[in-house]
C-alpha positions in Angstrom: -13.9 -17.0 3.3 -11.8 -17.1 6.7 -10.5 -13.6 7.3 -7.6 -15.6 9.1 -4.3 -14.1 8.9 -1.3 -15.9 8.7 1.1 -15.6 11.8 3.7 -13.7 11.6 6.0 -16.8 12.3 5.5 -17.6 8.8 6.0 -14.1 6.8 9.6 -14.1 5.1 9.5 -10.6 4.1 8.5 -7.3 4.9 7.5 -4.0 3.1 6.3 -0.7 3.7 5.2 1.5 0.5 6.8 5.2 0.3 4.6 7.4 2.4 5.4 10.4 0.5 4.3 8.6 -3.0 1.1 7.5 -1.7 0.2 10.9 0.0 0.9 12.4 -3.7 -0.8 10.3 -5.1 -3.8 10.6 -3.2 -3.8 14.0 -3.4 -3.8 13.9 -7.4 -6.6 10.9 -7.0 -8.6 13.8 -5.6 -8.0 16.2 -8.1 -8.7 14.0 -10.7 -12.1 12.8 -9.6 -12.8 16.4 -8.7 -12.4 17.2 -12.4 -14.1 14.1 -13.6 -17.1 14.6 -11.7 -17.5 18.0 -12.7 -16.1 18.7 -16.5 -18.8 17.8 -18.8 -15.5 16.3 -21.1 -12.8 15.0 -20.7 -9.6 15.3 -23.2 -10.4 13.7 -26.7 -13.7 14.6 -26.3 -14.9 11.6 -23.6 -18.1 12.2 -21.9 -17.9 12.0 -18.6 -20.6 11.4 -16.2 -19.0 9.6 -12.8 -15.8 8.8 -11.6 -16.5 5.5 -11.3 -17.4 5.1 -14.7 -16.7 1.7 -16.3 -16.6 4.0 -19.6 -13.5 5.5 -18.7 -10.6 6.4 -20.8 -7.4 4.8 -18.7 -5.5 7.3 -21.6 -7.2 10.0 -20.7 -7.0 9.7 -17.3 -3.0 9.1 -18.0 -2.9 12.2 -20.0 -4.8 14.3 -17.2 -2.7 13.4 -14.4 0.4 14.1 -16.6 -0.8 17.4 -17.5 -0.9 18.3 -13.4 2.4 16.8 -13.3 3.8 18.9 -16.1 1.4 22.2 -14.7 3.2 21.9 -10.9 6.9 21.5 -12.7 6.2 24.6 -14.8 4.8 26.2 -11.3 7.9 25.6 -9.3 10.3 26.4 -12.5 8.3 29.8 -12.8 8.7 30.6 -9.0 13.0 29.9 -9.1 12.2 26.1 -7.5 14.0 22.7 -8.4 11.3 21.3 -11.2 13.0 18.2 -10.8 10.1 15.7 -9.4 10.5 13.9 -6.5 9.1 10.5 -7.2 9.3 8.3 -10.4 6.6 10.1 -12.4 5.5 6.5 -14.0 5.2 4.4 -10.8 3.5 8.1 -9.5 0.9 8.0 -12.4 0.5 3.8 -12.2 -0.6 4.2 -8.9 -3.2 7.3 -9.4 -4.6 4.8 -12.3 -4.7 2.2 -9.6 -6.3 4.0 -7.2 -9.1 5.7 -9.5 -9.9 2.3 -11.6 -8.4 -0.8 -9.3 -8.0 -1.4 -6.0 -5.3 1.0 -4.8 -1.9 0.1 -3.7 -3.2 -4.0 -4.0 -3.3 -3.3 -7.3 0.5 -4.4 -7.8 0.2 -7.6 -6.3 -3.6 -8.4 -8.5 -1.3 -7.5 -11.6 1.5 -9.6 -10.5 0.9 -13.3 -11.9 3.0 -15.1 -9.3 0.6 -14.0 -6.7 -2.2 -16.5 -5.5 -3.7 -15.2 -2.8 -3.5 -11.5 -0.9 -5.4 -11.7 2.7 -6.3 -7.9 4.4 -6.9 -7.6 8.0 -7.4 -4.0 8.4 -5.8 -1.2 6.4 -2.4 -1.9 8.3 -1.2 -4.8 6.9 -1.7 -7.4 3.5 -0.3 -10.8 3.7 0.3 -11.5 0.2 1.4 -15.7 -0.8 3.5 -15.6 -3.9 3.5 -19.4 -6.2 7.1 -20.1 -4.8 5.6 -20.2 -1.3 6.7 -16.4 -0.2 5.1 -14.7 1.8 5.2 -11.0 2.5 3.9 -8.8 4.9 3.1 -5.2 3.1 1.4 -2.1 4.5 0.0 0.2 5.1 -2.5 -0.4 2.2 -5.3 2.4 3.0 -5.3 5.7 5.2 -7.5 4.2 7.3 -10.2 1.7 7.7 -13.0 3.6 6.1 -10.7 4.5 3.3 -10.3 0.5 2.8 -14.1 0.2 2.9 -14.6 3.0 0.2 -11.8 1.1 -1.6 -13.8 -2.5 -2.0 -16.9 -0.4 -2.2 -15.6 1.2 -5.6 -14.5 -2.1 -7.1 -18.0 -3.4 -6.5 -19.2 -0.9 -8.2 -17.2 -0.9 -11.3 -16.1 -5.0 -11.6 -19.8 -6.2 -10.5 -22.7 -7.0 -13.2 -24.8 -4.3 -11.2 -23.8 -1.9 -8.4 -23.2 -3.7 -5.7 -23.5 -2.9 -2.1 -21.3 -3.2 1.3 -22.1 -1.5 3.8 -23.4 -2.1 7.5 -26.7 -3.4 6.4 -24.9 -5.5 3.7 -21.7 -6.3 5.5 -20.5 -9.6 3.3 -19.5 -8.6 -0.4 -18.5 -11.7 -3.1 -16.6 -10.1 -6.2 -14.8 -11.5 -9.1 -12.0 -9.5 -10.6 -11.4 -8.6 -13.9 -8.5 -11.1 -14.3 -10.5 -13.9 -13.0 -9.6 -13.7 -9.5 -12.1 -14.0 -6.5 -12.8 -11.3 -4.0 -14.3 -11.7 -0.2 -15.1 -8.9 1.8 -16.7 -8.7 5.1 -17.0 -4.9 7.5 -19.3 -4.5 10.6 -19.4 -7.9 11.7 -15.8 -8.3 12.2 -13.4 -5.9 14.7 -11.8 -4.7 11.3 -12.5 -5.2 7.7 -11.4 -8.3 6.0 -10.7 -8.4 2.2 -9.4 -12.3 1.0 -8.5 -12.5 -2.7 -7.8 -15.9 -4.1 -6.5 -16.6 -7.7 -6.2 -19.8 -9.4 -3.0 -19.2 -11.9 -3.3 -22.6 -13.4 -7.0 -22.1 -14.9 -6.3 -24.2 -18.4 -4.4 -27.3 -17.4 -5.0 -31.3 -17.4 -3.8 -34.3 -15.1 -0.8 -34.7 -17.2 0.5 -31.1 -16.6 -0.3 -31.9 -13.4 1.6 -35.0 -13.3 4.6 -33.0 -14.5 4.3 -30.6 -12.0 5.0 -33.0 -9.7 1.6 -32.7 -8.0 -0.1 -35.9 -8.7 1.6 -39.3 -9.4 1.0 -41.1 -12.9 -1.0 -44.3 -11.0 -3.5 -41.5 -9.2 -3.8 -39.5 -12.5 -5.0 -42.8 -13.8 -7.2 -43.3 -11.5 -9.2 -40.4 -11.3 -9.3 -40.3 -15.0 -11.0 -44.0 -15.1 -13.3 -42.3 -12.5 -14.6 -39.2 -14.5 -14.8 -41.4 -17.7 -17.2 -43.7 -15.1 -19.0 -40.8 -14.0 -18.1 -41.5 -10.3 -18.8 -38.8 -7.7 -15.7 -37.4 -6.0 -15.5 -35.6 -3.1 -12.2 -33.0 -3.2 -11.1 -31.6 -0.3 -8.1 -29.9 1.7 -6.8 -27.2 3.6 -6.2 -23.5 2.0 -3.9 -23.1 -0.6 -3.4 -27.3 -0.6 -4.1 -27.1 -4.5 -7.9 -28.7 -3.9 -9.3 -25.9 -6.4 -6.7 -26.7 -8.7 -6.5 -30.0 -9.1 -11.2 -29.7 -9.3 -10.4 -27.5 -12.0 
């Protein structure tokens, strides 16, 4: 892991998410967990023990955070108010579901399969590198640094094999995703903390789709075929996001 940043030279496009959406949806995070950590059952009778639970019900969670939605439209209705919400109430409840079982407002990009590689310096800013060879510059991603920190901290907690820690005395956390994809992590040794994610898109593919994607000619794909067949060592190596993974793969 690096925990470089790309300049800014090189960042196409730009992207600020909607303050207002990610305040309310923080605040419903917060009654949600509230009500997870404390009800003994959730709707359709799911036990409940922690909000971090990989047991979870994303449905019920959906269907809790719709009910609020539906209990502060009936409030303002009662009361003589506009019950007209203000945000998209599905991208609203996406993110909640984001925040409570992925990783937040990265989430979107993780989900997206054109992305290959997100790279967080700091809860500012996210440089995220799409396949085409875009780049763009989103944030902020998290309230704050510690908020970023109790973000990665979660994931390793429900993605990891056991419960995983990061913290000052374990500063360097290594993750793999749900879908495959790699997480780095690294807090207290660094000025800010640094999350890397790396995916490998192409993860089923031979020389010939290679070949055809223009990345290898057919003499080379020959060549390194005789090679395996010969059971030749070969040494792979290149700069980030040169293809090196993909063509070892």
């Amino acid at each position: 892991m690096t925990g470089s940043v790309l300049p800014a030279s090189h960042v196409v496009r730009r992207a600020r998410p909607d303050r207002a959406l990610v305040d309310k949806a923080r605040s419903l995070r917060r009654i949600v967990a509230e009500k997870l950590a404390t009800a003994p059952q959730l709707p359709d009778g799911l036990d409940r023990a922690s909000p971090q639970s990989t047991q979870i019900s994303r449905a019920a969670v959906r269907d809790l955070v719709i009910d609020l939605l539906e209990g502060e439209a009936a409030a303002l209705l009662a009361s003589g108010q506009d019950p007209a919400p203000e945000y998209d109430e599905t991208t609203l409840v996406e993110l909640v579901l984001a925040m409570l079982f992925g990783l937040g407002l990265l989430q979107v990009f993780i989900d997206d399969e054109m992305v290959e590689n997100i790279d967080v310096n700091g809860a500012e800013t996210a440089f995220v590198t799409f396949a085409n060879g875009d780049k763009l510059c989103f944030g902020p991603i998290a309230e704050n640094d510690d908020e970023l920190v109790a973000m990665v901290r979660s994931a390793a907690v429900r993605f990891g094999l056991s419960e995983r820690r990061f913290d000052s005395a374990q500063p360097e956390l290594d993750l793999r995703l749900p879908d495959g994809s790699r997480l780095s992590a690294v807090m207290a040794v660094t000025a800010r903390p640094v999350v890397d994610i790396r995916r490998h898109r192409l993860s089923d593919h031979s020389l010939e789709d290679l070949v055809n994607l223009g990345t290898l000619d057919d003499d080379l794909a020959r060549m390194l075929a005789a090679a395996v067949r010969a059971k030749r060592n070969i040494v792979i190596s290149g700069a980030m996001n040169s293809g090196n993974a993909t063509l070892r793969r």
